[in-house]
C-alpha positions as CSV (number, residue, x, y, z in Angstrom):
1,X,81.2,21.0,254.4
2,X,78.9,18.5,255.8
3,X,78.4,14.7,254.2
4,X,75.3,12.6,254.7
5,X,76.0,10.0,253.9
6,X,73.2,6.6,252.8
7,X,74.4,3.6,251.9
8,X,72.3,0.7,250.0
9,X,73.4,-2.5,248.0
10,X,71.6,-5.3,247.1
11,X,73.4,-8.6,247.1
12,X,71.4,-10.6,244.4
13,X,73.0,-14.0,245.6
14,X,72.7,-13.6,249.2
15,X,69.5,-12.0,248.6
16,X,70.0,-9.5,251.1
17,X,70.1,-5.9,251.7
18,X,72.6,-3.7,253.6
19,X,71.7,0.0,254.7
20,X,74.6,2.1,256.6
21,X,73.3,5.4,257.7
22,X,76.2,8.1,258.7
23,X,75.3,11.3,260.5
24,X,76.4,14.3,259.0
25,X,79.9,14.2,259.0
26,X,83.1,16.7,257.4
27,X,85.5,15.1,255.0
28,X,87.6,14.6,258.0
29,X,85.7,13.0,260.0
30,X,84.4,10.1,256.9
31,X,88.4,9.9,257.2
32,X,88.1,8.9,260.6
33,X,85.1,6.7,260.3
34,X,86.4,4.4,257.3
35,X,88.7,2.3,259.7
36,X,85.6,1.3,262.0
37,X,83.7,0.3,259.4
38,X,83.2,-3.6,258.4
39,X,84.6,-5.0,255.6
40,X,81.0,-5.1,254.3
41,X,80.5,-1.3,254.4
42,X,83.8,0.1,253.3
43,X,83.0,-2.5,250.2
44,X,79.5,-1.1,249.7
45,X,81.2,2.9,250.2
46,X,83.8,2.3,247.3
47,X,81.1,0.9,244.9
48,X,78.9,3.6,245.6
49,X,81.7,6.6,245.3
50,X,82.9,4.5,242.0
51,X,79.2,4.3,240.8
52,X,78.9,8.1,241.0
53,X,81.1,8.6,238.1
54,X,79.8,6.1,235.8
55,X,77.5,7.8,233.4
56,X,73.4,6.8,233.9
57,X,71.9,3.8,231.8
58,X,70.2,4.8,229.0
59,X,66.5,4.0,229.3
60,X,66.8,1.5,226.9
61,X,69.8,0.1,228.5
62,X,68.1,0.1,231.8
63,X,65.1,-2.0,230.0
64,X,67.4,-4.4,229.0
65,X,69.4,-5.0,232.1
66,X,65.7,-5.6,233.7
67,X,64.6,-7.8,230.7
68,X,67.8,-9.9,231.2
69,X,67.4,-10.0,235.0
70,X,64.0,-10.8,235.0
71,X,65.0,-14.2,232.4
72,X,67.7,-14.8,234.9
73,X,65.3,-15.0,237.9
74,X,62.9,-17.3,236.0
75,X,65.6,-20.0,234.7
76,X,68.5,-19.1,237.2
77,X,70.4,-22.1,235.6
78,X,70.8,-20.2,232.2
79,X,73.6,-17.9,233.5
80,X,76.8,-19.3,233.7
81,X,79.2,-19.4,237.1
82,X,81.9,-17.1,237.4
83,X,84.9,-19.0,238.0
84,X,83.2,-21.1,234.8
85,X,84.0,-17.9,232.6
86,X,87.2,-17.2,234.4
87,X,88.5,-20.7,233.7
88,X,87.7,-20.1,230.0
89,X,89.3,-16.8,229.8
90,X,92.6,-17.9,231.3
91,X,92.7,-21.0,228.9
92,X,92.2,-18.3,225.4
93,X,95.2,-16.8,227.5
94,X,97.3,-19.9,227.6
95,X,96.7,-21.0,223.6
């Protein structure tokens, strides 16, 4: 059996796009491959095979992931860092 293979992801804060095209290629030889890959791409493979089994968005879910994107993009400083939320989830852990 023959895999094609099209990678894409979007990284919002680098604000850049990676694309990895693979021939087709048997289960085997993806095997293969995976050690010659960079860091970057096995990352963007895993999210992608993990993504497959997540169920689709809604349509209203998908409206408001773009409604709260879009609010994001026009007042970036309304979101809150991450290493902000992780500190405050490990000191609820502490008490």
């Amino acid at each position: 059996m023959a895999l094609h293979f099209v990678i894409r992801s979007f990284d919002l804060l680098k604000n850049s796009c990676i694309v990895v095209k693979l021939s087709p290629m048997s289960f085997n030889e993806v095997i293969a491959e995976l050690p010659r890959l960079t860091f970057d791409e096995r990352q963007i493979l895993i999210r992608r095979a993990l993504e497959l089994d997540d169920p689709p968005l809604s349509a209203a879910d998908e409206e408001l992931v773009e409604a709260r994107l879009a609010e994001h993009h026009s007042d970036p400083s309304s979101s809150v860092p991450l290493n902000e939320i992780k500190r405050g989830l490990r000191s609820r852990s502490k008490s």
